[in-house]
Backbone as CSV, one residue per row, in Angstrom:
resi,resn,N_x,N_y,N_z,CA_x,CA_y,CA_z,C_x,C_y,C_z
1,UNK,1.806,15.081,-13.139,0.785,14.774,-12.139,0.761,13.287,-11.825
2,UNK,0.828,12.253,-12.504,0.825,10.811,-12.653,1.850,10.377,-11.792
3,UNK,2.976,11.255,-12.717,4.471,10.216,-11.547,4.346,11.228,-10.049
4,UNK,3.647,12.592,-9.781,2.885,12.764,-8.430,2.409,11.381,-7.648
5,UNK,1.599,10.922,-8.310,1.034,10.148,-7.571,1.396,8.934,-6.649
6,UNK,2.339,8.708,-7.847,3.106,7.149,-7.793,4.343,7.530,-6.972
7,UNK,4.843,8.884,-6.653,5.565,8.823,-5.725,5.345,9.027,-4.611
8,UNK,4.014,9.396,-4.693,3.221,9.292,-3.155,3.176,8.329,-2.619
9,UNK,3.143,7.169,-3.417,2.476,5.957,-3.413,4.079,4.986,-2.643
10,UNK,5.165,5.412,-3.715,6.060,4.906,-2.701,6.746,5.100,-1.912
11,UNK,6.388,6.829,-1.357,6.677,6.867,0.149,5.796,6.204,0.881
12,UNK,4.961,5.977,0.712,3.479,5.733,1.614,3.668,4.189,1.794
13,UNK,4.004,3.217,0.776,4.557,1.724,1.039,5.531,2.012,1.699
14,UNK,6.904,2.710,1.546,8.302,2.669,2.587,7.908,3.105,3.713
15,UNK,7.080,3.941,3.904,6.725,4.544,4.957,6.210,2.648,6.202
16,UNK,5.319,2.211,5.249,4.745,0.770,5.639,5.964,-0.148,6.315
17,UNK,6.775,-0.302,4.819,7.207,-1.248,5.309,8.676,-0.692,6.221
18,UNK,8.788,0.507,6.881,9.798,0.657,8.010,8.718,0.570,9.351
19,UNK,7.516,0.971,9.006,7.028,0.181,10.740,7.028,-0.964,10.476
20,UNK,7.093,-1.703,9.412,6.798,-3.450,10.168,8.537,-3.772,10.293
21,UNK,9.317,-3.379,9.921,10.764,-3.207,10.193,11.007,-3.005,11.718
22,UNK,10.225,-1.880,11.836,10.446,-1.648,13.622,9.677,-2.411,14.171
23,UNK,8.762,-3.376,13.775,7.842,-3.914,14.516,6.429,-3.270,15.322
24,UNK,6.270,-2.297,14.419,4.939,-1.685,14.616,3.701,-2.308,13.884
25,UNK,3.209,-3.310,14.230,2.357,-3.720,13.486,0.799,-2.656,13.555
26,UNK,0.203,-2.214,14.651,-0.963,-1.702,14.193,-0.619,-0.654,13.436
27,UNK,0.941,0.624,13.666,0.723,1.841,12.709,0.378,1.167,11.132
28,UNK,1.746,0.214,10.936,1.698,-0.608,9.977,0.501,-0.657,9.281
29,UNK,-0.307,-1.166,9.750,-2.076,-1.942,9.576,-2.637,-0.358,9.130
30,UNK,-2.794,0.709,9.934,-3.609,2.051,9.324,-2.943,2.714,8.642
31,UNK,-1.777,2.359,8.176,-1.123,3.335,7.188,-1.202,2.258,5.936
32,UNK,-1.278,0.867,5.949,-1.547,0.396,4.736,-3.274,-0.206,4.116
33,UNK,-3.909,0.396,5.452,-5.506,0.545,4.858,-5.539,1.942,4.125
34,UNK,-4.625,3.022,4.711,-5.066,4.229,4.343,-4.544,3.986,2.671
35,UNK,-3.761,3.883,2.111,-3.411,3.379,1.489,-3.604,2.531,0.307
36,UNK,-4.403,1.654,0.860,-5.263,1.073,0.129,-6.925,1.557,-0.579
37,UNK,-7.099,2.197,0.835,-8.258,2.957,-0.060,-7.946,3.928,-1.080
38,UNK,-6.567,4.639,-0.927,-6.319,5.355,-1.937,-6.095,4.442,-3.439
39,UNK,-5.460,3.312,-3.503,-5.676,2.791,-4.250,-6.771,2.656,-5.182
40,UNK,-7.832,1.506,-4.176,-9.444,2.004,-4.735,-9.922,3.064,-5.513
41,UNK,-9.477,4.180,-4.858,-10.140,5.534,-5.389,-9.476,5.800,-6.934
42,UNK,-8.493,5.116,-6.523,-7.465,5.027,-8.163,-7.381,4.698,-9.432
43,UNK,-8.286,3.153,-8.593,-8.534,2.445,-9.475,-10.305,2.620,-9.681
44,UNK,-10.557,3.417,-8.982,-12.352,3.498,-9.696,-12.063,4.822,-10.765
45,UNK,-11.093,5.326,-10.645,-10.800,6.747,-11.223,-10.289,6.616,-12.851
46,UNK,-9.433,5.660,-12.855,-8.712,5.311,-13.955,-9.278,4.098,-14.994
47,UNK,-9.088,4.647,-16.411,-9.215,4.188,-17.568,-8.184,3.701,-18.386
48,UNK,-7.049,4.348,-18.140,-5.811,3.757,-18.885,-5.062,2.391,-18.595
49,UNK,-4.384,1.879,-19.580,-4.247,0.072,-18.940,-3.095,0.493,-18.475
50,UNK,-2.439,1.368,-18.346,-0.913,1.532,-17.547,-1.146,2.131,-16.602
51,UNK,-2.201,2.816,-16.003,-2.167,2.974,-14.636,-2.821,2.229,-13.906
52,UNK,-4.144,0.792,-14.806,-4.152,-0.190,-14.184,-3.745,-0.919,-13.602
53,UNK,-2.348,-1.098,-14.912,-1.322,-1.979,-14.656,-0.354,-1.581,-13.203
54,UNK,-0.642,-0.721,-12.920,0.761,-0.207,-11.934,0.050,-0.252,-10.838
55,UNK,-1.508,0.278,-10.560,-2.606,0.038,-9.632,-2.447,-1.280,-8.874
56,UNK,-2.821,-2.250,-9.726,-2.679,-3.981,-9.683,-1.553,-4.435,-9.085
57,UNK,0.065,-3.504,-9.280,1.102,-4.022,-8.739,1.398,-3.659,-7.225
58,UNK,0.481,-2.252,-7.033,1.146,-2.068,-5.733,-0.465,-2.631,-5.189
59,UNK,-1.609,-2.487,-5.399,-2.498,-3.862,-4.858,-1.523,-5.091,-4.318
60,UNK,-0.891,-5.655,-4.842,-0.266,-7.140,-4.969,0.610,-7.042,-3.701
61,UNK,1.636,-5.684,-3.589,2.552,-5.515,-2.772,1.893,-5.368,-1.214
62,UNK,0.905,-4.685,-1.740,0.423,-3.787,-0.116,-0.004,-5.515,0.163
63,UNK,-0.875,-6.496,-0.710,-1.407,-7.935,0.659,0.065,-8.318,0.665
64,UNK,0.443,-8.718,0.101,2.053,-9.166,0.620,2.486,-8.692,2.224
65,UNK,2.693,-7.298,2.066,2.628,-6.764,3.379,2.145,-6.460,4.719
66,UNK,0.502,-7.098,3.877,-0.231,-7.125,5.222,0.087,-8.543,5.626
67,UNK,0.522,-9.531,4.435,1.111,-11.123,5.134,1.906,-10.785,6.087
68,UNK,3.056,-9.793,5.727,3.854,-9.581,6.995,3.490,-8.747,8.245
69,UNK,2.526,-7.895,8.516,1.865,-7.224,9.325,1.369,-8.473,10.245
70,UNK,0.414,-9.214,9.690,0.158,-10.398,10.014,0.838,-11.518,11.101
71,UNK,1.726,-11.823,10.072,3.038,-12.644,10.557,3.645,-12.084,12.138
72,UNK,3.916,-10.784,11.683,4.431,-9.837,12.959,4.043,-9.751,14.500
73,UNK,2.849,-10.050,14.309,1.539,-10.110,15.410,1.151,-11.318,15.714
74,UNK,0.366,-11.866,14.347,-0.267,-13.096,14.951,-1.578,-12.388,14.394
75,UNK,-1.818,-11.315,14.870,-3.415,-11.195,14.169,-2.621,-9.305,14.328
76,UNK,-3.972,-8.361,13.998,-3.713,-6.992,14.301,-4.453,-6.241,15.028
């Protein structure tokens, strides 16, 4: 169920980062809020320090990406 999740998790970033590849910045932008709230929900859900830990990393990745969402546009 766990590695379920986490491979949801990185289609759902690749999924991200091939629209900002194509230069889709708004799909970009609602597929990595959607995303993010799933995170949240993840991290209000979880007790273990290794799915913290892995929580925290793709946290880190997804603002990274919204730097480039960002970048892409100028604003979104």
């Amino acid at each position: 169920m766990e590695n379920d999740k986490y491979n949801s998790l990185k289609t759902d970033v690749q999924e991200i980062i091939d629209l900002i590849a194509s230069k889709n910045a708004k799909e970009a932008n609602n597929k990595l809020v959607e995303v993010s709230e799933l995170l949240d929900e993840m991290l209000d859900t979880s007790d273990e320090d290794e799915d913290l830990i892995e929580i925290s990393k793709y946290q880190v990745l997804l603002n990274q990406l919204y730097q480039r969402i960002i970048a892409l546009n100028g604003h979104v």
